[in-house]
C-alpha positions in Angstrom: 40.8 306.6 57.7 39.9 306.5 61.4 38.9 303.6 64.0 35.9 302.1 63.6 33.3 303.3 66.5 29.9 302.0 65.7 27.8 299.3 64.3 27.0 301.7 60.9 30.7 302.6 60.7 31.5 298.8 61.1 29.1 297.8 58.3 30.1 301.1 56.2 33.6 299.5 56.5 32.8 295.7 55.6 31.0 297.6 51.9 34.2 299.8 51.2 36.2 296.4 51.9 34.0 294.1 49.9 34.5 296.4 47.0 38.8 297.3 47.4 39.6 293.3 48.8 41.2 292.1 45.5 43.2 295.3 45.1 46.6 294.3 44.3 49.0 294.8 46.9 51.8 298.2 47.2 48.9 300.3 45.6 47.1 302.6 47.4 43.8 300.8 47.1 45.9 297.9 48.3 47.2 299.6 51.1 44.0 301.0 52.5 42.3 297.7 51.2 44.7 296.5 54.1 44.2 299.0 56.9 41.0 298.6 56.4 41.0 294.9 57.4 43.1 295.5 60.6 40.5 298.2 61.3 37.4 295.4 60.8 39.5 293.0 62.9 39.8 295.2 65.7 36.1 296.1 66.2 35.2 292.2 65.5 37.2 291.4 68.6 36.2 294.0 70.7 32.3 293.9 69.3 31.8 290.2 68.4 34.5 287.8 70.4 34.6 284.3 69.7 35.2 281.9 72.9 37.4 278.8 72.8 35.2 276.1 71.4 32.9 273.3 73.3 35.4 270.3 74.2 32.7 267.7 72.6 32.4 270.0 69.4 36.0 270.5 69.0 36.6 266.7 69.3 34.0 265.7 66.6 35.0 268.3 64.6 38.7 267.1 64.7 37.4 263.6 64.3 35.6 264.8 61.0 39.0 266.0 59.8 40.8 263.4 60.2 38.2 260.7 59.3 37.7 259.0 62.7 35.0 256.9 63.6 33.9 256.3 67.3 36.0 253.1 67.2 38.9 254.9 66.6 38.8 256.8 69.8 37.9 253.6 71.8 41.5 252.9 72.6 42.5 256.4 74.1 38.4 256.8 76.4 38.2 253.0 76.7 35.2 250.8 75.4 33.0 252.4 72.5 30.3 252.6 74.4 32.2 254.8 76.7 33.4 257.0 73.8 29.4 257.5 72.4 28.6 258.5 76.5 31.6 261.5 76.0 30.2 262.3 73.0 26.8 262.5 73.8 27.5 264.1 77.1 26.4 261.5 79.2 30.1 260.7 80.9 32.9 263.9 81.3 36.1 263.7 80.2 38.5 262.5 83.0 42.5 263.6 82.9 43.3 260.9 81.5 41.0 261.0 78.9 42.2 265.0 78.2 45.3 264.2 77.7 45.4 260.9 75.4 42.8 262.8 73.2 45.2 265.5 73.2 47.8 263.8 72.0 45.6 261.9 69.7 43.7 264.5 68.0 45.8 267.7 68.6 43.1 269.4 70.3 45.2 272.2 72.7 44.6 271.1 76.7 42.9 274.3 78.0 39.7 273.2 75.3 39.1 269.7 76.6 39.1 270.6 80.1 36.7 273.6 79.7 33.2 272.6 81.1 30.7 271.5 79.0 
């Protein structure tokens, strides 16, 4: 087994996986079922990296999760009006906002105050 290069050997790699992923673990297919997986992860970062997420996204997605409404954000961005103009783009976030919403919600500082 060797590091994975190119686009063919990439997608050479994701069949051979496909195939050996349920192997059961301390085998042989298990174990290269494994190495093979670290090998796929390393060319995914380097080849295909995923940036921190949109601040707006990340807080209706969270709001999804936990089953908030609009209204339920109202008391940490003020009036619900003002939370559909931050959702909708139409107002930023202020510091304040970024860091009740980070309390509220979870959502890690350095995404809310990424522009948008």
């Amino acid at each position: 087994m060797k590091l994975i290069k190119t686009d063919q050997e990439y997608n050479i790699a994701l069949k051979r996986l496909e195939k050996i992923f349920d192997a059961p673990s301390n085998t042989p297919l298990g174990d290269e079922a494994e190495l093979l997986a670290l090998l796929v992860e390393k060319y995914e970062e380097e080849h295909y990296p995923i940036g921190p997420p949109d601040p707006i996204e990340a807080i209706k997605f969270r709001m999804e999760q936990l089953g908030y409404k609009q209204k339920d954000l109202a008391e940490v961005i003020g009036l619900k009006s003002r939370v559909s103009e931050v959702l909708n783009r139409k107002r930023k976030l202020t510091l304040e906002m970024i860091r009740k919403l980070h309390q509220l919600l979870g959502i890690p500082a350095e995404v809310l105050v990424k522009e948008y």
